[in-house]
C-alpha positions in Angstrom: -98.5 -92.7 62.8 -98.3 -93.2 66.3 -101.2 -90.3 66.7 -103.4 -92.5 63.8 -103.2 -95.4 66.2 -104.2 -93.6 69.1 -107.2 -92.4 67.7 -107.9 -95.8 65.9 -108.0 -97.2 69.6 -110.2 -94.3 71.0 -112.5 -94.6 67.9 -112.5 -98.8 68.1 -113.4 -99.0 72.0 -116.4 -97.3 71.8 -117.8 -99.4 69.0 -117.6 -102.4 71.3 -120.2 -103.3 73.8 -117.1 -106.1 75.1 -114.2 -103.9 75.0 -116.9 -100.9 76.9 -117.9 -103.8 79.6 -114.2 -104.9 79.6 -113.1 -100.9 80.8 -115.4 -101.0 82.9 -113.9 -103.9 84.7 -110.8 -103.0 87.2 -107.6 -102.3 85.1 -105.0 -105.0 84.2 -102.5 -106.4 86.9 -99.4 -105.0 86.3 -96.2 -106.7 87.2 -95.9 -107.4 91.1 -93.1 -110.6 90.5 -96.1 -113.1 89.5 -96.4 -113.6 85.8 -98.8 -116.5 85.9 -100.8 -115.1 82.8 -100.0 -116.5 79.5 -98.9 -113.2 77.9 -96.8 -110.6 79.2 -97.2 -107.7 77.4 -93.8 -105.2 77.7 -94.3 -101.7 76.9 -92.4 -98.0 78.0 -94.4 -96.0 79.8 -95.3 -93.6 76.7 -97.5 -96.3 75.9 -98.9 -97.4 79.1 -102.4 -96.1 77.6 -102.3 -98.2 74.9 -100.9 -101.1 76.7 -104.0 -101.2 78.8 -106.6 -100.9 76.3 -105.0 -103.6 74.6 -105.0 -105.9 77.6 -108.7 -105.0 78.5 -109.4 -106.1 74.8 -107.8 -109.3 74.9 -109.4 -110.2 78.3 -112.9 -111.1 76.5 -110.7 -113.2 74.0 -109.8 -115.5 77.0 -106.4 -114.4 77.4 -104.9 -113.4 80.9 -102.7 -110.6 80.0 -100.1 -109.2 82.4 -98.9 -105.5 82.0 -94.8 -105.2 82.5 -93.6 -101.9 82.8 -90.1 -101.5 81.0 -88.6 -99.8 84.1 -88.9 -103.3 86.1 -87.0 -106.0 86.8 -89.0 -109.3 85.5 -88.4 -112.8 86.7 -89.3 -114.9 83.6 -90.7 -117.9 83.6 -90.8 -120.9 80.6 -93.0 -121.6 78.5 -94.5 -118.1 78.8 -95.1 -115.4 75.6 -94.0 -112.0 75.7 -95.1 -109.2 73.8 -93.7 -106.1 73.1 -95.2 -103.0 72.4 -93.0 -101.4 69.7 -92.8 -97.9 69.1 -90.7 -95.2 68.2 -90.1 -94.6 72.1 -89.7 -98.4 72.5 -86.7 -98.7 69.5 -84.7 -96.3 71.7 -85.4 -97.3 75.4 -82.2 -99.3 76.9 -85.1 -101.1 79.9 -86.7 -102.4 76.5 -83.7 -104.1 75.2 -82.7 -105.1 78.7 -85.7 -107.0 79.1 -85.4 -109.0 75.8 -81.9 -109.8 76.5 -83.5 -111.3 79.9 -86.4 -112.9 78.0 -83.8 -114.4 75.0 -82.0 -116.1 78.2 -85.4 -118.0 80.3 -86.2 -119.2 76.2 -89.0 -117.1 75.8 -90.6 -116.9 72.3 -91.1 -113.0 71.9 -94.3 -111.4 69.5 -93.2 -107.9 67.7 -96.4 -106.0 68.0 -96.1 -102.3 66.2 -97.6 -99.3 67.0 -96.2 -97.5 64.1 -94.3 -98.2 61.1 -91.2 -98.2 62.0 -88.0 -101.3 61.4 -86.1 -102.2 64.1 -82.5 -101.6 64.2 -80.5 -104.7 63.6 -79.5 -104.6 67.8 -82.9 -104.7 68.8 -83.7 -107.1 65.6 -82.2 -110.0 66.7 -83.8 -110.1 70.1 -87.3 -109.6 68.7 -87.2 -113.6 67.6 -88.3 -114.8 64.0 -91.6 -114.7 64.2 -93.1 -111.9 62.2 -94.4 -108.5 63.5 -98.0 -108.0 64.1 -99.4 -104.0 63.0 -102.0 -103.0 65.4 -101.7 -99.5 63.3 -102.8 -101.4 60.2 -106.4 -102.9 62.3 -107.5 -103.4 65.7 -109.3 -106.2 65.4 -107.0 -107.7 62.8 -104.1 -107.3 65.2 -106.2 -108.8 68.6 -107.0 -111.6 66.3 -103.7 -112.7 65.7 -102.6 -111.8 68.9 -104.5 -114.2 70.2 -104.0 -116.8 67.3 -100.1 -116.4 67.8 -100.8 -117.2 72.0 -103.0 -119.8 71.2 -100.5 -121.6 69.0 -97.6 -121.1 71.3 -95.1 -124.2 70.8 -94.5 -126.4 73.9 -92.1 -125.4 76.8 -88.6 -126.9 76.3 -88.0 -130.2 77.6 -84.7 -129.5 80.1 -84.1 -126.5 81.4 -80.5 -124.3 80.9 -78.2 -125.0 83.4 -77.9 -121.9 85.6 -74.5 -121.1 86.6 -75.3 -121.9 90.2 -76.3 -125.3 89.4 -73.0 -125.5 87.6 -70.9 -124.2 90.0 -72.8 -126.8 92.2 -71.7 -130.0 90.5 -68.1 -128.8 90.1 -67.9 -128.9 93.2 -69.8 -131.8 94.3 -67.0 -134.1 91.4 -64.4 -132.8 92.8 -65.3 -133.7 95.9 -65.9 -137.3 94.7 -63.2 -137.2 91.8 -59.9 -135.9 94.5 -60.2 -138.9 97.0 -60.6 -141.2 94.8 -57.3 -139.8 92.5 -55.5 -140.1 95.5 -56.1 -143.2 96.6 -55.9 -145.5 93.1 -54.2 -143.0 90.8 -51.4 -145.1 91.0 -52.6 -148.1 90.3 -54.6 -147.3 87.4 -51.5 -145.7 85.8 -49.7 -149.0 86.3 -52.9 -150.7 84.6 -52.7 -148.3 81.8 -49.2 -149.4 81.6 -49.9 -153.0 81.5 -52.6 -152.7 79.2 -50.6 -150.3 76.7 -47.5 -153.0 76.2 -49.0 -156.0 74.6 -50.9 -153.9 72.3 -48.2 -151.4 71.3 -46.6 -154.9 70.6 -49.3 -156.2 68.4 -49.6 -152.9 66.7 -45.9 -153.0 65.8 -46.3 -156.9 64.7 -48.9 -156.1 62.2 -51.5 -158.1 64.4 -53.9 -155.4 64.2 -53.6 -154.5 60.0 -56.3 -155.6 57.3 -56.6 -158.4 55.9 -55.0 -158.6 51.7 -57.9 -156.9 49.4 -59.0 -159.6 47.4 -59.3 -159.1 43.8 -63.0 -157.5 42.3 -65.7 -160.2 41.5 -65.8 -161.2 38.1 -68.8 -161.8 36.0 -69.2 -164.7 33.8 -68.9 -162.4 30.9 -65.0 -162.7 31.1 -65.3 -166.0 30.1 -66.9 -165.2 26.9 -64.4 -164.2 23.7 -66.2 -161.1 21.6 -67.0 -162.4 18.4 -65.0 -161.8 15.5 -67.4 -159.1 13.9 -67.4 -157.3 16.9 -63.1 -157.8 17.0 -63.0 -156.3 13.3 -65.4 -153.4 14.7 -62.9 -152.4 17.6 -59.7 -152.8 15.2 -61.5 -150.2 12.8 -61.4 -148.2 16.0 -57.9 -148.8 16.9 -56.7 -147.7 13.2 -58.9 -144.5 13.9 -57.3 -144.0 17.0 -53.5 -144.3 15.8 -54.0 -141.8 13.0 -55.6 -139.6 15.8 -59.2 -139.6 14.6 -61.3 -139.8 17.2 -64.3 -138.6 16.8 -64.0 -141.8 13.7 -63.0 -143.8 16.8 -65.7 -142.9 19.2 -68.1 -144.3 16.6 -66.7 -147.8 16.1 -65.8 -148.3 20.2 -69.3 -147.4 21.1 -70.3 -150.3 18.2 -67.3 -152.8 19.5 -68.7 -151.9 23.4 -72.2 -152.4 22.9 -70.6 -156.2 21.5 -69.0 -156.6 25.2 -65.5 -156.1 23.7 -63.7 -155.1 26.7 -61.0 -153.6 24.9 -63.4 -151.3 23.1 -65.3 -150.2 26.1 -61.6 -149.6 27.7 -60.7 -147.6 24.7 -64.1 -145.9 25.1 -63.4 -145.0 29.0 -60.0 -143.5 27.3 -61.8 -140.8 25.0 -64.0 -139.7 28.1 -60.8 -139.5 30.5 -59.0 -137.6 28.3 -61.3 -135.7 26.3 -60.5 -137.4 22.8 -63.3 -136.8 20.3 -65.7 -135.9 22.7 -65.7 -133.4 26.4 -63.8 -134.5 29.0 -66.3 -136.9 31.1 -64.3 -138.5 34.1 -68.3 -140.1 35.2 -68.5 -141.9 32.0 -65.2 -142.9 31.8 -65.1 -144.7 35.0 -68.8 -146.2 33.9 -66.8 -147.9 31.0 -63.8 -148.6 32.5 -66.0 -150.3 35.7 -67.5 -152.3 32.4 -64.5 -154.0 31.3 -62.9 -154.5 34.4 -65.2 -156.8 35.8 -65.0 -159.2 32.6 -61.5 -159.5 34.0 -59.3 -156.9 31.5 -56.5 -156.3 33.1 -55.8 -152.9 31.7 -59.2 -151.7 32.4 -58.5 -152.1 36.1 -55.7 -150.5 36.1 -57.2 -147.4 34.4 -59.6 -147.8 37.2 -57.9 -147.6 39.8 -56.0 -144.8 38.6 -59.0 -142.7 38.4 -59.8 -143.8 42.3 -56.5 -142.8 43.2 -56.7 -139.2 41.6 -60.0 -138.6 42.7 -61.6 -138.5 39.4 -65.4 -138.5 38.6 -65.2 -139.8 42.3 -63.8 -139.5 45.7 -60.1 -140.3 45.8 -60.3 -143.5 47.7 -56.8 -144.9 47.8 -58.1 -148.6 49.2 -60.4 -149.1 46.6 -57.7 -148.1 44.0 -55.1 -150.5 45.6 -57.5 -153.2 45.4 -58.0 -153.1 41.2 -54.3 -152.3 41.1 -53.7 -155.6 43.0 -56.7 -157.1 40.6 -54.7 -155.7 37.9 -50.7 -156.8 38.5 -52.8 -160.2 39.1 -54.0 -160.6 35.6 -50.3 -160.0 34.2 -50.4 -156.1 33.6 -47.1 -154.3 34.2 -49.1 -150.6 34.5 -50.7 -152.5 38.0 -47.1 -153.9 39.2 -45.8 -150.6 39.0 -48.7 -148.4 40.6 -48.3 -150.2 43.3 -45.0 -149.8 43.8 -45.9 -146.0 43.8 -48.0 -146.6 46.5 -45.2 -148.7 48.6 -42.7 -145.8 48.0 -44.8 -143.1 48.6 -46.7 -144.4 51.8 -50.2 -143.4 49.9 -52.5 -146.1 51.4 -50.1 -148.4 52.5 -47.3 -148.3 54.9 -44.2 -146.8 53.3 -41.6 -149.6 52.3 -39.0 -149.1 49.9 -38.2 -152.8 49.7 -42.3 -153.4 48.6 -41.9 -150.8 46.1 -38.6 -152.3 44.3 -40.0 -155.8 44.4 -43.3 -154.7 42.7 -41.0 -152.0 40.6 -39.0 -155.2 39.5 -42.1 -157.3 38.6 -43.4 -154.1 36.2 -39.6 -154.1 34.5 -39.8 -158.1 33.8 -42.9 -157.7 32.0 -41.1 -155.0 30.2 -42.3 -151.9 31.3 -40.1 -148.6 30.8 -41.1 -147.5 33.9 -40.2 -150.0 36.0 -37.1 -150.0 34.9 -36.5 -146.2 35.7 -38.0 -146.2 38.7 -35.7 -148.6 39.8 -32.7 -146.3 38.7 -33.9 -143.7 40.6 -34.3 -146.2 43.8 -30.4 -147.4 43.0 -29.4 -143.7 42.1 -30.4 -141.7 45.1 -30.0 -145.3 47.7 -33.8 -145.9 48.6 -34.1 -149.0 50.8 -30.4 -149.4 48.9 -26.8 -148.6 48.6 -26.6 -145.8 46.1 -25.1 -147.0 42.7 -24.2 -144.6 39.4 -23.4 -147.4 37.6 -26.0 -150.0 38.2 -28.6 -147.1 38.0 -27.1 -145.4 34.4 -27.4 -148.9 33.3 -31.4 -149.4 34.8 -32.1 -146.1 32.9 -30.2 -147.5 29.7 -33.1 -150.0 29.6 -36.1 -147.8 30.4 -35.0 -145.4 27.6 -34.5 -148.3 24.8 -38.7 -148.7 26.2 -39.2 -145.3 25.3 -39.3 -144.1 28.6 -39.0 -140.4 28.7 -37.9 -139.9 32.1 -35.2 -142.0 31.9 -34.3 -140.5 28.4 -33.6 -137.2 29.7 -32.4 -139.4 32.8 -29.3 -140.2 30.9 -28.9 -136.8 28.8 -28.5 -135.3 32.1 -25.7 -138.1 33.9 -23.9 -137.7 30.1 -23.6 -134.4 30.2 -21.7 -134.5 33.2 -22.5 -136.3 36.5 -20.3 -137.3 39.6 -19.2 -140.5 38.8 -20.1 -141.1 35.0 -17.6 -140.1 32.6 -19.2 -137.3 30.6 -19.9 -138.3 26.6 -21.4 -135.5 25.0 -22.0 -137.8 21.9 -24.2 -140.0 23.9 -26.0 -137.4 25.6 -26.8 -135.8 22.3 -27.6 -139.3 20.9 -30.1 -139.7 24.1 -31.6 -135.8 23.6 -32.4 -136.9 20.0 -34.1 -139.6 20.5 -36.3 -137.7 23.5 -36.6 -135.1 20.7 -38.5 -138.2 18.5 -40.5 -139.5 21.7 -42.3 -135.9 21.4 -40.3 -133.9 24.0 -40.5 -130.0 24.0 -37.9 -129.0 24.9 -35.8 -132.0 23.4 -37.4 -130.9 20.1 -36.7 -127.2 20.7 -33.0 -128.3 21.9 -32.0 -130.8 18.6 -34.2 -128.4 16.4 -31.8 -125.4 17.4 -28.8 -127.2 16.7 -30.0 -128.7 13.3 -31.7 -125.0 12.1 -28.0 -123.7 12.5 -26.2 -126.0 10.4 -25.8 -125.1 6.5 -27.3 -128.4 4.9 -30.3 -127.3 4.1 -32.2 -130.5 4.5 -30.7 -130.7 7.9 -32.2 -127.4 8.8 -35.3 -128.0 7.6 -35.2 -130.6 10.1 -34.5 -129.0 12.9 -37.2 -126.1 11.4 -39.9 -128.8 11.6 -39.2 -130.1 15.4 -38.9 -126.3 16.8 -42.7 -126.0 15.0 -43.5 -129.1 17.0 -42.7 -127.9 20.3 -44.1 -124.6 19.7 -47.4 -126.3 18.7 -47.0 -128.4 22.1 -47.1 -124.9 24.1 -43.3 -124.8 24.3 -42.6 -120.6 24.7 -39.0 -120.4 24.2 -40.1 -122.4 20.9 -42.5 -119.8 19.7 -40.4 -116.5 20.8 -37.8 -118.5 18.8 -40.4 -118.7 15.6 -40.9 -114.7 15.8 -37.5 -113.9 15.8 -36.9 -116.4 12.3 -39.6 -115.7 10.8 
């Protein structure tokens, strides 16, 4: 190849009256520490030959072209181009990839142009720049033409110039110079200042001075003034009866009717199926679209859900403010779910400074509404002393009343201080009384527990029983459940 572009030169030169007139003109300047022209053209000196040609052909072209020898030592200037002259002798010269290294460093933009057709390795790749390669082997006057396009549309010089280390070295020591007096002199008394100035507002920090305002509750349209009307309330019951006997794909069809009626208890229902993938796939988007529906008519339980989603980061960033805010909009509007969310947030810091005397007030106003929760939150509070003195009684009775409400985690709460705990007596009828009734509130492992027991005792109605609940939790994913089905068939 490189011999096909020799000869493609020899044979092209002739041809040209120019390129004759231009050889006949003195050769090329080659690199003497002034590299005024707008193209430097690098090259080894195995292709010095063609290096000068090439130069002489550009001149009638209009471009000044100075010849740089790889085996110098170039001063480069900005806003300059440089072109290489790649060959097979180029890929492997060490001056070559000097030179770019020096060239990538003054910002010069670099043009590939290849003798032959060879790749660059990857070292020499990245120095070559972005632009693509121009073949002079493929056409000579292809490749002077967009040599001289490529000069011609050079992009402007750089607006600031890099830092050179003596320039750096320079103004380190010309601050320090300025910087070390002035230290000595008022160091002192700008530490005292700092001082001064650090008190009051480390004070006004710790008096709360400094925290934002309450959140006020969300704007509510005038639409929660209006009652649905009662075709639309018959629509959404037909959707609650769906629900209970756990059709929903029956319910999805009456909520969407009851929702397009602005029943805000439908369109809440609706937000529901989405969350939780009843009926339909799991769509957090369109559940907050719904629940964002009803919660600005002012339905208390729709905020909640809202907020919830917020606070998990569902079908949105988790944005603990904003969730505080409809949980706030929410315990406003009478709805337990809100006291007691934010009594989460009180006792686990999330949003809010950490305060375990926030979280039992709002935990108390959840339990007067009646909320099972509540109630066991608080007997965990009382039982392991949070913001409290620890009390086994006090909190056996608390998780007496969230259990009666169905409360599951204060059910297995009090199986576990019945079956023995430091301080309770242990009752082994009232913790089996207690693991029952978690066993009916749709525990697994409550269900596998009682179901064991009853499949082992010789009434046969009684086993069947307990046959039935061990089903149950093996259908709910419960594995000890199912390993226990295999072995009884």
């Amino acid at each position: 190849m490189r011999r096909v572009c020799q000869a493609r030169v020899a044979a092209a030169l002739p041809r040209s009256r120019r390129c004759a007139a231009a050889l006949s003109n003195p050769a090329p300047p080659r690199y003497s520490g002034d590299m005024s022209g707008p193209i430097l053209l690098l090259h080894v000196s195995a292709d010095a030959h063609i290096a000068t040609a090439l130069a002489a052909a550009l001149r009638p072209r209009g471009l000044a072209v100075t010849l740089l020898p790889a085996d110098t030592q170039p001063r480069f200037r900005r806003g300059q181009r440089l072109a290489v002259l790649f060959s097979a002798a180029a890929a492997t010269s060490a001056a070559i990839g000097r030179d770019l290294v020096l060239a990538q460093r003054a910002g010069l933009a670099v043009i590939t142009v290849r003798l032959e057709a060879i790749e660059p390795d990857p070292a020499f790749d990245t120095l070559l720049g972005d632009h693509p390669p121009i073949d002079l082997f493929a056409g000579w006057d292809q490749g002077l033409d967009a040599i001289a396009a490529t000069v011609t549309l050079r992009p402007a010089p750089a607006l600031f110039e890099p830092a050179t280390p003596g320039f750096q070295r320079q103004f380190t020591r010309r601050r320090r110079r300025v910087l070390r007096p002035f230290l000595r002199r008022h160091g002192l008394r700008l530490a005292f200042a700092a001082m001064v100035l650090a008190i009051p507002l480390i004070a006004a920090f710790r008096l709360g001075l400094f925290d934002p305002p309450p959140l006020p509750g969300p704007p509510l349209s005038t639409a929660s003034l209006q009652q649905p009307a009662p075709a639309v309330l018959e629509v959404a019951a037909k959707g609650d009866a769906a629900f209970d006997r756990k059709d929903y794909a029956e319910a999805l069809r009456w909520y969407r009717l009851a929702a397009g009626g602005n029943d805000p208890g439908a369109q809440t229902q609706l937000g529901r199926l989405f969350a939780d993938g009843l009926g339909v796939p799991r769509d957090d988007a369109q559940a907050i679209v719904w629940y964002r529906t009803a919660a600005f008519q002012g339905y208390a339980r729709a905020m909640n859900n809202l907020g919830t989603m917020y606070a998990l980061g569902r079908g949105t960033l988790t944005d603990l403010g904003t969730a505080l805010r409809w949980f706030h909009a929410a315990a406003d509007r009478g709805s337990p779910q809100g006291a007691y969310n934010i009594g989460v947030a009180y006792e686990t810091g999330g949003g809010v400074t950490q305060s375990f005397a926030e979280a039992r007030d709002w935990y108390t106003t959840a339990s007067t509404r009646g909320y099972g929760r509540g109630f066991t939150a608080l007997a965990r509070m009382q039982e392991n002393g949070l913001g409290t003195k620890p009390d086994i009684h006090e909190a056996l009775r608390l998780y007496i009343e969230g259990a009666e409400r169905h409360d599951m985690s204060a059910t297995l709460a009090l199986v576990r201080l019945y079956s023995g705990t430091e301080g309770i007596e242990p009752n082994l009828d009232q913790a089996l009384f207690w693991l029952r009734q978690a066993a009916e509130d749709g525990n697994p492992e409550a269900m596998f527990s009682i179901g064991t027991l009853d499949a082992a005792r010789p009434e046969p109605e009684r086993a069947e029983r307990g046959l039935a609940l061990i089903r149950r939790a093996a259908a709910a994913g419960h594995e000890p459940a199912a390993a226990w089905l295999l072995e009884h068939p």
